[in-house]
Structure formats: C-alpha cells, structure tokens
N, C-alpha and C positions, 0 to 999 in steps of 0.2 A: 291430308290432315283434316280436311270438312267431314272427311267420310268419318274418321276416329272421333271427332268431336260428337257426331251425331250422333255414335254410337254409346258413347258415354251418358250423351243426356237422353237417350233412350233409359237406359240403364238407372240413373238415377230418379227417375221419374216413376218407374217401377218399382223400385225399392221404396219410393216414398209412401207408396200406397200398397192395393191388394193388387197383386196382379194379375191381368185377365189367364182367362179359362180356353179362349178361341185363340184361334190364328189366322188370318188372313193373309193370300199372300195376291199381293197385286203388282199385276203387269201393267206398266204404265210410259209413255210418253217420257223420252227424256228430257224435252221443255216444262214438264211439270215437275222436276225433282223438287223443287224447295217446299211446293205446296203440298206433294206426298210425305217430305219427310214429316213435314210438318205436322199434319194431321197426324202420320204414324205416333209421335211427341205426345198427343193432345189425348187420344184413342182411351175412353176407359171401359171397353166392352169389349174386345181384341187385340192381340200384338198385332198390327201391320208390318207385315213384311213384305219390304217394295222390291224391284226391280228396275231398271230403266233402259231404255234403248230406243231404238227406230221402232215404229208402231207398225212398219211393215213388217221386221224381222221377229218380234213381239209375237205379234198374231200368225206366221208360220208356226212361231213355237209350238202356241196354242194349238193347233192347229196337230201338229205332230205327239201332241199329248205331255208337253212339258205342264208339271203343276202350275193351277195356278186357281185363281178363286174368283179374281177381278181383272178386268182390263179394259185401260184409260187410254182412248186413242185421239192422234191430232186429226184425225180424219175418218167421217164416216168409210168411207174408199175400204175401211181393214175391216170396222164393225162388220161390214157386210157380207165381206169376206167369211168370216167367223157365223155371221147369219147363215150363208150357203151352206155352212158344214157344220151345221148344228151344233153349234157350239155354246150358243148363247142362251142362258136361263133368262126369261123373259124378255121385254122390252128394252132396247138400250135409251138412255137420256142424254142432251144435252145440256153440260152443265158449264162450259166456260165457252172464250172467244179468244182472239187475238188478232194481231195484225202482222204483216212483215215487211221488213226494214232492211236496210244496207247497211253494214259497220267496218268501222277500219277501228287498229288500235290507240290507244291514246297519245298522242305527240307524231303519228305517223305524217311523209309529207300528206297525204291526203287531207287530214283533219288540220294543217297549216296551212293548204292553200283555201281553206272554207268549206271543201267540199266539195260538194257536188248535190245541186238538187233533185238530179232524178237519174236514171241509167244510162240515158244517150250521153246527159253533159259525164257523169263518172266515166266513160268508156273513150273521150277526148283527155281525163287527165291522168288518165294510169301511163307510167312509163313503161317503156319498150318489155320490160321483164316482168312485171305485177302478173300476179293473178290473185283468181278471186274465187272465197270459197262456198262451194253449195252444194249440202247434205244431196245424193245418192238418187240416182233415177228411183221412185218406189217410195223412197222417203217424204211423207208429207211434206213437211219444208222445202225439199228440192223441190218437189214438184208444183206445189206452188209459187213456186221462185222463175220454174220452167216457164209455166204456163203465165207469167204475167210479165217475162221478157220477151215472150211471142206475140202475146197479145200489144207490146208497146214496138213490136217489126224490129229487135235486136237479139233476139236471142242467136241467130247464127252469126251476129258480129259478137256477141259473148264468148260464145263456142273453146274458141283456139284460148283463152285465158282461164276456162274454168278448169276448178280442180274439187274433183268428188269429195266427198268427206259421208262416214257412218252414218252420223245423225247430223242434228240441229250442234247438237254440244260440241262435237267434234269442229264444227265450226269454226264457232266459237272459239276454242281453244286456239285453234291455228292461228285465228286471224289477233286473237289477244297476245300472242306469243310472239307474234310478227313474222309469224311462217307464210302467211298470205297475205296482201294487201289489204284487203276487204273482203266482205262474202254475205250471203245472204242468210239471216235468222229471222226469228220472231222478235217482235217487241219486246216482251219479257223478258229472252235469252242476253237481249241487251244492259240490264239492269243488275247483274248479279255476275257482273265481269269490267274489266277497267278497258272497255270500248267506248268509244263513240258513236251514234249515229248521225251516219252523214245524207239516209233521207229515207223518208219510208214511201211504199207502192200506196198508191192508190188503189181500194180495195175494189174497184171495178173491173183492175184487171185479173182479175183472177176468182176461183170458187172462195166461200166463205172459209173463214178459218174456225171449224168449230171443233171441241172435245167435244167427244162422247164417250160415255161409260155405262160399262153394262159386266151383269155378273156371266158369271161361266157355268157352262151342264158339268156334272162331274165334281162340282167344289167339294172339297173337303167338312165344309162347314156351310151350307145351302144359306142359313138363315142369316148369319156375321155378314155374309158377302151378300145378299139385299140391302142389307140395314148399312152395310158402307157406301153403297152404292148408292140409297135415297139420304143418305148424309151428306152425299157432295152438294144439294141444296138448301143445306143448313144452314142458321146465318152464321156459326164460327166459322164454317169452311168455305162461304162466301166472304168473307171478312179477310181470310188468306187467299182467297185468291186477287180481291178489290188489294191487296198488301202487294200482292207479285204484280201488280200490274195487269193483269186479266180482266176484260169485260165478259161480265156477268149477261145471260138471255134474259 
C-alpha cells in the first residue's frame, strides 16, 4: 500500500508542474528507502527511479551490467568493490551515518519484561524457542551486527538462534510481524515500523556505519547522476535525512 501511495504522489507532483527531461535510476540501500523516495517526490531536474535492496546484491547487479545510474551503499566494503571493477564515475562521497540497535515488536514478552540492555543480558532472556533476526552474511547490517557480537565474545552463543534474513528490511518485517523475537537493524529501520528498541551497540564494537554514494561509468545520463549525487549534501536532503533519523558527517 506505501508503495501505491508513493507512486500516486509521485504522480501528482508531476502533473502539477513541467516534468523532467532525465531519468535517473538509482541503486540504493534498503535502510534508505524513505529518504530516496523522498527526494525522488522533491526531484525537479529528473524523475528518480529507485531501487532497493542489500548493497551487496545491489553492487553484484552493478557489477553484472544491470542499469543503473547511481548507487547508495551502507558500506564502503560494495563501493569498492564497484571501484575494483570500474565501475565508478568519479569519486564516491559520504553522505550520511547510522547506528545499530536490537528490536523486538511491540507488546512482545521481551519489551514487557524491560528488555534487555545489551546482547549478553538479551541472550539470558529469550526463551527456549526465540530467535533473532540478522540480515545475511554480505549484507552490511549483518555484518556489522556479526562483527560487534564477536567483538562483545557472544557471537557463537548467538549462533544456534540466528536466523538470516535478505536485507535490513526483511528484518524488520519479521521481527514487526512476530515471526522473530528480536533481530538486529539500524537505528532508523527502527523508526518507520511498530518496534521497539530494546538496546543499541555501542559503536566501538564494530566498523563505522557509513553511506556512501557514488555515480556509475556507463549512466545513461552522465550529468543528472553527478548533480544527484552532489545533492545528497544539500540542505533539503540533509534535512531528510536529519528527519529519518540519520547522522549527518
């Protein structure tokens, strides 16, 4: 229904004026959906047309020669990947941040017994069946979710409870729907679902959590796909992302 909605007020938004001439099509991070659509809404110099998914499976596409013009990743780790293989028309940028957190959904027993303030005390209150969900070896989120359960010596008492998930979103979903207990996302992914957080990592354990974005060799439209790219530090589109939740560099 978000999707039909957006598409409508895409729609009407165009109609009200001239509409653009370019098209853009970007590949982007599924924890940035609300702040791509957004922009795509706002956009009066090309239609945006987004995409979303895991920034690993993203930049394979790339990578394999799926169209595409732009691409927003939650991890240098893909940018560079795409560096390796020439992929990338100029320098790529950093242009947002994030943190990550543990969520259960709302009314679950976890969020009635208070919680749990970090991974050792959550891993003393999941019952015998619980598991917990974390986006995909590969997938940025997993893997900073990996690498900050190792870093705190629990990641192999996690082990036997976790349960893969595509992306960030797919998380999400699971764990909003009560398919999982809990599971690990970003801070933002928290905000725009009827979750709870029940504690976030301390950002020592693990690599920074940065976007970056960079245009593509091959775009369609070379020039639209710079100019969106140095527009993710604009103040509108700072302004959406300071709105999602996102820390600004």
């Amino acid at each position: 229904m978000r999707r039909i909605a957006f598409a409508l007020a895409c729609a009407v938004a165009l109609a009200a004026g001239a509409q653009p001439t370019q098209t853009v099509r970007v590949l982007a991070a599924a924890s940035l959906t609300e702040v791509v659509e957004g922009l795509a809404m706002r956009s009066e110099t090309a239609r945006v047309v987004p995409s979303f998914g895991a920034s690993s499976e993203l930049a394979r596409q790339i990578k394999d020669g799926a169209p595409a013009d732009v691409f927003l990743s939650a991890s240098p780790e893909w940018i560079e990947f795409l560096k390796q293989a020439n992929a990338l028309d100029g320098e790529p940028i950093v242009f947002a941040r994030n943190a990550l957190v543990c969520i259960a959904a709302k009314g679950s027993p976890l969020v009635a017994a208070h919680g749990a303030k970090d991974p050792v005390e959550l891993l003393g209150r999941l019952a015998k069946g619980d598991r917990v969900g974390i986006a995909d070896a590969g997938v940025p989120a997993g893997d900073y979710a990996r690498k900050a359960l190792d870093h705190l010596g629990v990641l192999e008492d996690y082990s036997p409870r976790l349960v893969g998930q595509k992306d960030v979103r797919a998380v999400l979903h699971a764990v909003e729907q009560g398919e999982l207990s809990a599971g690990f996302v970003y801070a933002t992914d928290a905000k725009v679902a009827k979750v709870e957080v029940l504690f976030g990592f301390d950002p020592s354990t693990h690599p920074p959590i940065e976007y970056h974005a960079a245009a593509l060799r091959g775009a369609a439209n070379a020039a639209a796909a710079r100019r969106f790219v140095a527009d993710l530090t604009s103040e509108p589109a700072r302004a959406l992302l300071r709105g999602a939740g996102f820390m600004l560099p």
